[in-house]
C-alpha positions as CSV (number, residue, x, y, z in Angstrom):
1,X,23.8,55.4,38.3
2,X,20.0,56.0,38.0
3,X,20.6,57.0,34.1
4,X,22.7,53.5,33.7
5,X,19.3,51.6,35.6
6,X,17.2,53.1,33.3
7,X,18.8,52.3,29.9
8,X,19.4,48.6,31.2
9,X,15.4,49.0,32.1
10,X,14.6,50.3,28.7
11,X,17.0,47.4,26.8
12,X,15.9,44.8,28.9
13,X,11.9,45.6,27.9
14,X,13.1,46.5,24.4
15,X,14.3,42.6,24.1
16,X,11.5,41.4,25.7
17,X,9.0,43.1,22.8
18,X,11.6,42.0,19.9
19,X,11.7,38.3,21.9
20,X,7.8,38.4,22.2
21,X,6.5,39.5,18.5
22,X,7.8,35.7,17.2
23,X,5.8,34.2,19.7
24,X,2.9,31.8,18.6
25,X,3.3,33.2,14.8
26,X,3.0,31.1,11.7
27,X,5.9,30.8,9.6
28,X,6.7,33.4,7.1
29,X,4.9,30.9,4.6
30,X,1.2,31.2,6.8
31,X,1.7,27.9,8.1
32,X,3.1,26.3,11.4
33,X,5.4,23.4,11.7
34,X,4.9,20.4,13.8
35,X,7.2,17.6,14.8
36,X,6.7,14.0,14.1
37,X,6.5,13.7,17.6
38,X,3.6,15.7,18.0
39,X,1.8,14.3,14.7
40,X,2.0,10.8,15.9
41,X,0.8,11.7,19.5
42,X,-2.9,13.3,17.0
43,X,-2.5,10.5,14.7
44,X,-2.7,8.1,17.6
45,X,-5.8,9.6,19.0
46,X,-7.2,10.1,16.0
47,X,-7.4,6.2,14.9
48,X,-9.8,5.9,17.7
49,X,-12.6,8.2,16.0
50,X,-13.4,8.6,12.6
51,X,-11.9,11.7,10.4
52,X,-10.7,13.7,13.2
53,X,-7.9,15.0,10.5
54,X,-6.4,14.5,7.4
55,X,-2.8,13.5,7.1
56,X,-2.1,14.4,3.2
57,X,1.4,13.1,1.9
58,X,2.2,15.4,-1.1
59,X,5.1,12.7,-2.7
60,X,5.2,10.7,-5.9
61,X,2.2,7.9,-6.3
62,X,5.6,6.0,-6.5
63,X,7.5,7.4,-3.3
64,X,3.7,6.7,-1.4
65,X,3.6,2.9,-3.1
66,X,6.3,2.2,-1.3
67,X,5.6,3.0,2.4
68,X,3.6,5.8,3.8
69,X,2.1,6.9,7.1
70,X,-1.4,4.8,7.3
71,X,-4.4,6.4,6.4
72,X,-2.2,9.2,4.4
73,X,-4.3,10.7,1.5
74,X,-2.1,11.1,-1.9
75,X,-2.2,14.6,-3.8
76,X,1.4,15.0,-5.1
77,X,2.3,18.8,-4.9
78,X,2.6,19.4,-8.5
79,X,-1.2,18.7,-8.5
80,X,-1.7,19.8,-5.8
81,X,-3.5,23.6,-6.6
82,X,-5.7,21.7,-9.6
83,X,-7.3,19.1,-6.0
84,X,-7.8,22.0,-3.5
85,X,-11.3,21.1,-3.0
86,X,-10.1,17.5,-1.7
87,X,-8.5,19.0,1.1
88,X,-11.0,19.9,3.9
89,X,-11.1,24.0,5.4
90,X,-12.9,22.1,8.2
91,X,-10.6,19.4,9.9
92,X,-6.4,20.1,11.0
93,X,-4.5,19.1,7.7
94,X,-1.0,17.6,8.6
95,X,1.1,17.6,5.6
96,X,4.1,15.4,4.7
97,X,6.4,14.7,2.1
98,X,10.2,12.7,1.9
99,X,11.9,15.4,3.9
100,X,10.3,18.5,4.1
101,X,11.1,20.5,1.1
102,X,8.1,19.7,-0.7
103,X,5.6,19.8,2.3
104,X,6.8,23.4,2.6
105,X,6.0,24.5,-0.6
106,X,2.0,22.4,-0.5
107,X,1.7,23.8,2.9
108,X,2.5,27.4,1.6
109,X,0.3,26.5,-1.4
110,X,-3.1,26.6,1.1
111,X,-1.8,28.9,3.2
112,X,-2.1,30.9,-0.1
113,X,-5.5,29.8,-0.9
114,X,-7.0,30.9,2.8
115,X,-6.2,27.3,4.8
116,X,-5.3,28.1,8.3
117,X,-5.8,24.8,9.4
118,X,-2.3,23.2,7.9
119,X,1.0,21.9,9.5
120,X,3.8,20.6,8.0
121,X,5.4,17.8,9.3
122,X,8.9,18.6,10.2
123,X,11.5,16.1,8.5
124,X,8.6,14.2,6.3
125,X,8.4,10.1,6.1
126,X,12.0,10.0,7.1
127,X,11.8,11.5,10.6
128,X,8.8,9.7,11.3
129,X,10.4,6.4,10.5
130,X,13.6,7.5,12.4
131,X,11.3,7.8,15.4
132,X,9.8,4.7,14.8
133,X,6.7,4.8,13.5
134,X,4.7,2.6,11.2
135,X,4.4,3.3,7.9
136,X,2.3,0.8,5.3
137,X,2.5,0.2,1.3
């Protein structure tokens, strides 16, 4: 009986340290995700004082021409690594593109090039206008 309390002791903590090493990491890219959700809640605040962040939309000029979230800055991600120094080390950089896909890949991009301030936005310019949300042209 004792030796059974033990191994359940000794799986039990073994989960625990398994369950706890994901905890608060970045993705396997160096970045961390964020939900719409929680963007607009920053975004909101953020119109309310000037440059707290940058919101960078990493889409076509044509996909951004036709709706995007306001005060979104354009670098489209295949140009992305040749404008580095137009993305700030100094301010959170929330990162969007159509769905995701592309934001991913920009996001891994400055991860890559020593950013640890980035997030991508989780479901891009769709899931923030499922939720709602304005977006201007």
């Amino acid at each position: 009986m004792m030796k059974r309390l033990l191994l359940i002791a000794m799986a039990l903590m073994v989960s625990m340290m398994v369950y706890g090493c994901g905890m608060g990491e970045k993705s396997a890219g160096g970045y961390e995700n964020a939900s719409v959700t929680d963007i607009h809640e920053h975004w909101q605040q953020g119109t309310a004082s000037p440059n707290p962040f940058m919101l960078l939309d990493v889409r076509t000029p044509e996909e951004y021409a036709a709706g995007h979230i306001p005060g979104a800055t354009l670098i489209p991600v295949q140009d992305l690594a040749e404008h580095l120094v137009e993305v700030p080390r100094d301010k959170q950089v929330y990162i969007y593109c159509h769905s995701g896909k592309r934001s991913a890949r920009a996001s891994k991009l400055l991860a890559e090039h020593g950013y640890t301030n980035i997030e991508n936005i989780v479901g891009g310019i769709e899931a923030w206008k499922d939720a709602g949300y304005p977006v201007v042209k």
